[in-house]
N, C-alpha and C positions, 0 to 999 in steps of 0.2 A: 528115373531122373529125380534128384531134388529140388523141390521145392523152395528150403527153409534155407537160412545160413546158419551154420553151426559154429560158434563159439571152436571147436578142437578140429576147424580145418587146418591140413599143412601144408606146407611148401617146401620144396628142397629146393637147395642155393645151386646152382652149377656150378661147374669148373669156371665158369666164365662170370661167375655173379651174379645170373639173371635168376630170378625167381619169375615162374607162374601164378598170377592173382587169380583163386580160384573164380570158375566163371560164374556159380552164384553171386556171390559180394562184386564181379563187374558188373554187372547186369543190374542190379542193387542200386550199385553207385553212379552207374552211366561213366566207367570207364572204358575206353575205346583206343584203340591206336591213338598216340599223339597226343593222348592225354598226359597235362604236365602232372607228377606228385610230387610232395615235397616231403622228404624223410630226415626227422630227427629223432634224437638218443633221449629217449625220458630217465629211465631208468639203468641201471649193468644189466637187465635182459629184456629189457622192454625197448621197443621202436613205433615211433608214431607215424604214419604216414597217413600227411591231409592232400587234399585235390587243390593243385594250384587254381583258382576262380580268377578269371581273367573279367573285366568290366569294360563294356564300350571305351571309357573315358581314358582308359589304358592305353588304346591304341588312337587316342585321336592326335593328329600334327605326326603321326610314324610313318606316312606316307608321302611330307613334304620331301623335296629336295633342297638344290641349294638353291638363298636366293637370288643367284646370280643370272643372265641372261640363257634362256634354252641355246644349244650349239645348231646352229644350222648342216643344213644333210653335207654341205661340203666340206665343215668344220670335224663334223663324226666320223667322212670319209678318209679326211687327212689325219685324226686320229688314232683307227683301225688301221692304215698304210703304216702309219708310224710304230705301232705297237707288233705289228707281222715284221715289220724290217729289223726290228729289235730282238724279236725272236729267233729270226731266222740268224741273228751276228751270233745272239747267246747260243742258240743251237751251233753253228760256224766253230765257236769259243771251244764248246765242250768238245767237237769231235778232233780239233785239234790238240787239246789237253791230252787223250787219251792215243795218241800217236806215242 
């Protein structure tokens, strides 16, 4: 097992674009699932990628709603009826398209 990080670790790209950060330099860097990065072009073969740092202050007021009145459970209930009766015409819609 190493240790160290080396400078001539490599990656290969997939088919699909994904590269594996090797797991010294995550471990290093406290990369983890779900971590954001952010990747730009410095050079024609150079690529930077820094750790998106997110800040309490980031996320304060992300959690309001609107400021308008809460719907009450009977207002919610008649909104869900309405959105299932909708579904069910557009569901209705499409199976008669395909006749």
């Amino acid at each position: 097992m190493r240790s160290a990080i080396t400078l001539n670790d490599k990656a290969i790209v997939s088919s699909k674009g994904q590269v594996v950060i090797p797991r010294a330099l995550r471990e290093a860097m406290g990369i983890h699932a779900g971590t954001e990065l952010i990747f730009s072009k410095e050079k024609e073969d150079t690529i930077q990628i820094k750790i998106q740092s997110r800040k309490i202050n980031h996320f304060f007021g992300r959690g309001k709603g609107y400021t308008s009145k809460p719907l009450s459970l009977e207002e919610m209930d008649a909104a869900i009826m309405q959105a299932v009766l909708d579904n069910d015409k557009q569901a209705g819609d499409d199976k008669d398209d395909r006749r």
